[in-house]
C-alpha positions in Angstrom: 73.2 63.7 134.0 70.3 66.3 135.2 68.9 69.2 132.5 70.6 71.4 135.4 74.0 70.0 135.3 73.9 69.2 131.3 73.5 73.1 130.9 76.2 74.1 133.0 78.3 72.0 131.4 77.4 73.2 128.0 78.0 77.0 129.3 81.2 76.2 130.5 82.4 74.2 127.2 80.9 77.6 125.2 82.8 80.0 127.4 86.1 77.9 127.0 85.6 77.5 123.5 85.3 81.6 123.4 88.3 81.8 125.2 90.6 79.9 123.1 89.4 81.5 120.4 89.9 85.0 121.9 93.7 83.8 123.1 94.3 82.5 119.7 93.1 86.2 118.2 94.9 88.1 120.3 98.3 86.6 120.5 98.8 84.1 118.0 100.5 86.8 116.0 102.9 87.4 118.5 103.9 83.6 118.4 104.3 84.3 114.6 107.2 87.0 115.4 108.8 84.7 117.7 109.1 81.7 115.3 109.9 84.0 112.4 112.7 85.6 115.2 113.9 82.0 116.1 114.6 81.4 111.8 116.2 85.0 111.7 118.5 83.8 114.7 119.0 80.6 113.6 120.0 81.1 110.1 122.1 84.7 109.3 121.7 86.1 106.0 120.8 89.2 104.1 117.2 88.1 103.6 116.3 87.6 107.1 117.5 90.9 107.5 114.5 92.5 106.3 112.7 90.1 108.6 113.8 91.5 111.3 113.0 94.9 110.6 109.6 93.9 110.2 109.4 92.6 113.7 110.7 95.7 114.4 107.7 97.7 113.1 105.2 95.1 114.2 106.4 95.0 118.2 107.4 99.3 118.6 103.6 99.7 117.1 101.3 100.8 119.7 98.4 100.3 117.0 97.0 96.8 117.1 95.9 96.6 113.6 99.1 97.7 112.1 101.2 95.3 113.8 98.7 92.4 112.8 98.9 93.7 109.2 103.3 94.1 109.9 102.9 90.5 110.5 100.6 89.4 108.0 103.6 91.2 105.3 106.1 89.6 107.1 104.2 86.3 106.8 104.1 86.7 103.5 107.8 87.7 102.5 108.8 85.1 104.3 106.3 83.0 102.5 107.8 84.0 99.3 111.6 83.4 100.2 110.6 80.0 100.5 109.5 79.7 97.4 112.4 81.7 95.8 115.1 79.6 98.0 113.7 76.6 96.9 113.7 77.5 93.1 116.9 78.8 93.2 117.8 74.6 94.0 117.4 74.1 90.3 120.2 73.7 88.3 119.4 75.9 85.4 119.0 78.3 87.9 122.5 80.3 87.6 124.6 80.4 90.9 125.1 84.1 92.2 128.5 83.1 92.4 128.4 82.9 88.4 127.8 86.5 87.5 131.3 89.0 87.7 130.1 91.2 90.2 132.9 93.9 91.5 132.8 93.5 95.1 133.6 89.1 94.3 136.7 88.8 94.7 139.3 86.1 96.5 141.0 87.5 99.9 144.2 85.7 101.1 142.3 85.8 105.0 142.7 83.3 107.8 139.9 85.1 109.7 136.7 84.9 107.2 133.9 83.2 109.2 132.9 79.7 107.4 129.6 80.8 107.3 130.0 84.1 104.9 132.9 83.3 102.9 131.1 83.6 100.0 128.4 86.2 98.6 125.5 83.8 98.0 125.7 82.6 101.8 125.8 86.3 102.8 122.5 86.9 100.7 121.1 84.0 101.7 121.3 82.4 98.7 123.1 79.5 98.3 123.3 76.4 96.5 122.1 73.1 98.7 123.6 70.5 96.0 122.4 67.5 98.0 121.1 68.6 101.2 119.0 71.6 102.7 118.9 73.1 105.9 115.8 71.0 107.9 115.1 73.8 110.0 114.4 76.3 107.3 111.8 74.0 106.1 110.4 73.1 109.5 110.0 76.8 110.0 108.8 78.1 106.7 106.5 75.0 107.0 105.1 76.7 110.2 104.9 80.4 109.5 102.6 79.0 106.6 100.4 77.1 108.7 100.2 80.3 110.9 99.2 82.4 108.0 96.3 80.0 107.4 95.3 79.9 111.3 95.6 83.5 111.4 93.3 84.7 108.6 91.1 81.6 109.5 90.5 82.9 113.2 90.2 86.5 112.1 87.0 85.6 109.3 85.6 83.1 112.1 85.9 85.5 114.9 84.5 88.8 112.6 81.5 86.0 111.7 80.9 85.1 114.5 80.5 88.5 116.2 78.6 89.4 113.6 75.9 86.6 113.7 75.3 87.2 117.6 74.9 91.0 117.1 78.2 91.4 119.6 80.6 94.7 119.2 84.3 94.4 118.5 85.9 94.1 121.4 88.9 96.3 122.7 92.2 95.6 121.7 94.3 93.7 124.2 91.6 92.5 126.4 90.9 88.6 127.0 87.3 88.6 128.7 85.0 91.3 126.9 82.4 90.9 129.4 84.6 91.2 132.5 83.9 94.5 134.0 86.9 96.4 136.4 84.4 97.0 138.9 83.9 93.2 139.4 87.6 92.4 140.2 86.7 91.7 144.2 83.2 89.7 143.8 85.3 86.2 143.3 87.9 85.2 142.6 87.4 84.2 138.9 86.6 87.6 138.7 89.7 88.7 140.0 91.9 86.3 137.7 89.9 87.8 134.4 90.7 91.6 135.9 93.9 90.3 136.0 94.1 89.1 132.9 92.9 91.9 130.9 94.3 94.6 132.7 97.3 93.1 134.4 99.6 94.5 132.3 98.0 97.6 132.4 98.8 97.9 135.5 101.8 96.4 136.6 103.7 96.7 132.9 105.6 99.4 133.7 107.0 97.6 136.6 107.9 94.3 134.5 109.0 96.3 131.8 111.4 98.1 133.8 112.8 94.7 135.9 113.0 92.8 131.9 115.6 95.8 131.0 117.6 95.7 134.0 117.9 91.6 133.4 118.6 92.4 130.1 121.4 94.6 130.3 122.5 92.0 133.3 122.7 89.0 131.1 124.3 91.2 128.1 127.3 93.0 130.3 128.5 94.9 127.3 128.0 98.6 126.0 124.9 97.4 124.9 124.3 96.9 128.4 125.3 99.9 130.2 123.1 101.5 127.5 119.6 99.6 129.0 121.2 100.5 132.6 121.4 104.4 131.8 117.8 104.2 130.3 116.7 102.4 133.7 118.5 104.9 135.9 116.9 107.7 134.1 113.1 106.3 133.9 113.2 105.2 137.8 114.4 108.6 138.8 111.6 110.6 136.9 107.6 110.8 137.9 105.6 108.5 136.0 104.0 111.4 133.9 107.7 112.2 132.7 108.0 108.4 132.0 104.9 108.7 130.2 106.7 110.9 127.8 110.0 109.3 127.3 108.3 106.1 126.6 108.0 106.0 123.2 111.8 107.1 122.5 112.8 103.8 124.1 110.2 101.9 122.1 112.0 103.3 119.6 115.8 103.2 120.6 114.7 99.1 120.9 113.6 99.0 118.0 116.7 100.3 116.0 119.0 98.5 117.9 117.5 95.5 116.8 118.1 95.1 113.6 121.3 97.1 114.2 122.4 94.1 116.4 121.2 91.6 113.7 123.3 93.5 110.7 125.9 93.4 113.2 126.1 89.9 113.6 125.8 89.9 109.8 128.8 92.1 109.0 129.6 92.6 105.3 130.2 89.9 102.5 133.8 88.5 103.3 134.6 89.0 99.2 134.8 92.8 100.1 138.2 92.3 101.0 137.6 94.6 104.1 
């Protein structure tokens, strides 16, 4: 291998290396709301309530930092639950079941979902005499490896900008050094233009086509709620749109954990 080629290589392994590591800063966080989405989804319960309303915060916020530090909280709640859930195994550890509250009482019902029938399922809390749900751990397991990862990348990367004298780059974009001006000199210049402000660009555009297959795939009132927000922001200019923007963010982000708490309903042992 020549000096010349030795060198190239060695740029090219540097300015992948600084790419992963910018990916992994930028959006491993989101991949952390995702999997801590997927356990909300996946197991229904008063707890993972709250959950969701921290995803809530952390995805409507159009500040960067406070959604990283939304999902560094929700990290650690969820860290906490499973340490609670899995003291709560112990048998001196009194069911909830055990305790007289008001609201426990024994309905005659045929239609009581399986799944709620009883408070400490509705909580979240429930007694796993000789087995436990797998994927809670497998997903507990993971959002605490992601906690690591993410304070690990954020010291390395603050480090290591600090060491080479380099300025903190702006939120959301994936090649620092890429300039706009650039995008039609190559086409690797033209991929990182896309990549940084691709979404800048064209997000209003995707934005609007995800609600309209949204409220397609939903066909309820739901639905016909996206469809009237879509009719309204493709029949106004964009500096209207501009405007109206946020009060979707935040319509979304109600209605989400509205949907969840839907889904969730009220302890069957309410009688109503």
């Amino acid at each position: 291998m020549t000096p010349s080629t030795a060198t190239t290589t060695n740029n090219f392994l540097n300015n992948l290396k600084d790419f992963c590591w910018r990916f992994l800063e930028l959006y491993l966080f989101k991949f952390t709301l995702f999997v801590l989405l997927f356990i909300c989804v996946e197991h229904y319960c008063l707890l993972n309530l709250f959950c969701i309303i921290f995803i809530s915060i952390a995805l409507s916020s159009s500040t960067f930092c406070v959604s990283k530090s939304v999902t560094f909280a929700l990290c650690a709640y969820m860290a906490i639950l499973f340490v609670v859930r899995s003291v709560y195994q112990f048998d001196f550890i009194p069911s909830i079941e055990d305790f007289h509250w008001p609201w426990n009482k024994t309905c005659n019902r045929n239609d009581t979902i399986p799944l709620f029938n009883t408070t400490s399922k509705w909580v979240g809390l429930e007694k796993q005499n000789d087995e436990w749900v797998v994927s809670d751990y497998i997903g507990y397991t993971l959002i605490l490896i992601l906690i690591g990862l993410q304070f690990c990348i954020k010291y390395r990367q603050h480090l290591n900008r600090k060491l080479r004298s380099l300025a903190e780059p702006p939120p959301g974009i994936l090649f620092p050094n890429a300039q706009p001006a650039d995008f039609d000199k190559s086409l690797t210049d033209c991929t990182k233009f896309l990549l940084n402000y691709g979404f800048y660009k064209f997000g209003m555009e995707i934005s609007l086509a995800s609600l309209g297959f949204a409220a397609w795939m939903r066909m309820d009132l739901l639905g016909a709620l996206l469809v009237l927000w879509l009719l309204v922001l493709i029949s106004i200019p964009r500096n209207a749109r501009k405007r109206l923007w946020p009060f979707l963010v935040f319509y979304l982000a109600f209605v989400l954990p509205l949907q969840y708490f839907s889904a969730l309903g009220l302890p069957s042992n309410l009688c109503i």
